[in-house]
C-alpha positions as CSV (number, residue, x, y, z in Angstrom):
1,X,55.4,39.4,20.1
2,X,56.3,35.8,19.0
3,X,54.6,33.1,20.4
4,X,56.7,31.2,23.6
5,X,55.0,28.3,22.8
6,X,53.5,27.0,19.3
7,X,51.9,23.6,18.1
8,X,49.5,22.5,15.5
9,X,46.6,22.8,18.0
10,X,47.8,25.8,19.9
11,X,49.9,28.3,20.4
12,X,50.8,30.1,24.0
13,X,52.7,33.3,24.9
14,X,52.3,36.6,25.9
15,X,50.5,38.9,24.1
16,X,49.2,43.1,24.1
17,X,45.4,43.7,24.7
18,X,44.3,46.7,25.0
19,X,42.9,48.0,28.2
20,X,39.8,49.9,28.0
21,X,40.1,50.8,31.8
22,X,43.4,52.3,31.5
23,X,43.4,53.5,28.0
24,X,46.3,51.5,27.3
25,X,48.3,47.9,25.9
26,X,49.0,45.7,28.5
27,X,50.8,42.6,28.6
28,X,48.8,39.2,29.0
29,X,49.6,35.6,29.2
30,X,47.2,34.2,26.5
31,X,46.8,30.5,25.4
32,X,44.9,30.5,22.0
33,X,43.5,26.7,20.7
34,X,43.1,26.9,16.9
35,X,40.2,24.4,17.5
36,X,37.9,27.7,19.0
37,X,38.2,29.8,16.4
38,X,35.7,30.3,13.7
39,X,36.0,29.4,10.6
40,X,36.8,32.3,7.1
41,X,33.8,33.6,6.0
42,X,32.8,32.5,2.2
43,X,32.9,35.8,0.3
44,X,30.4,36.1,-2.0
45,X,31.6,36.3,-5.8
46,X,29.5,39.3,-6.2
47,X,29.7,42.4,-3.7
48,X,27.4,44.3,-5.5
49,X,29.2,44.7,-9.0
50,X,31.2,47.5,-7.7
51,X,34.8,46.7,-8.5
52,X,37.1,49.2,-10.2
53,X,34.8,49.5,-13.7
54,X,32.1,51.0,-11.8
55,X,34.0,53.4,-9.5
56,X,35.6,54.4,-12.8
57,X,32.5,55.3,-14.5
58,X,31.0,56.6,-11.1
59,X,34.2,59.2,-10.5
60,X,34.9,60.0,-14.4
61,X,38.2,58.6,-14.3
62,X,39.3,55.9,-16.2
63,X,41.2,52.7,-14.1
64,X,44.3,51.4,-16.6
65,X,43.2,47.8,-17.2
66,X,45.7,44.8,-19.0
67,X,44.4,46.4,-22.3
68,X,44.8,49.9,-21.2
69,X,48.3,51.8,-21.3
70,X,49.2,54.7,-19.4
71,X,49.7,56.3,-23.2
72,X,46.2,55.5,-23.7
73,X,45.0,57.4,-19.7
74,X,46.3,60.5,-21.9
75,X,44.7,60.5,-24.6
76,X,41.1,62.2,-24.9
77,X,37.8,60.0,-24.6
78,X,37.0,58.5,-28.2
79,X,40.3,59.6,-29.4
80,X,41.7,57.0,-32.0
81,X,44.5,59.4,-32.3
82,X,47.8,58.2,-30.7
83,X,48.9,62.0,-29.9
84,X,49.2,65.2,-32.0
């Protein structure tokens, strides 16, 4: 649902919380100042040096990359060949 009410500092409305008592969504007037919430976590460049190479070489699958073609996903490992 759309705020009713929306500045630069806050923004005012009513919103769906879930209700653990009744097991359900409930509606709730809710003002939210932007000022009290936290601010984005800095990700690390590094996540452990998992990415998309390592899950490829991990599951025995190759991931296409800008260099790779679909052609290419075909094609045996170490093949220079482009087909029969």
């Amino acid at each position: 649902m759309a705020p009713s009410e929306k500045t630069n500092t806050y923004e005012r409305g009513t919103y769906y919380f879930f209700d653990v008592a009744s097991w359900r969504k409930v509606p709730k007037d809710f003002h939210l100042d932007y000022h009290l919430l936290e601010d984005r976590p800095a990700l690390p460049q590094n996540l452990g040096g998992g990415g998309q190479a390592a899950a490829a070489s991990n599951s025995g699958t190759q991931m296409p990359t800008p260099s790779t073609s679909a052609a290419d996903l075909t094609k045996p490992p170490g093949s220079g060949a482009a087909g029969p």
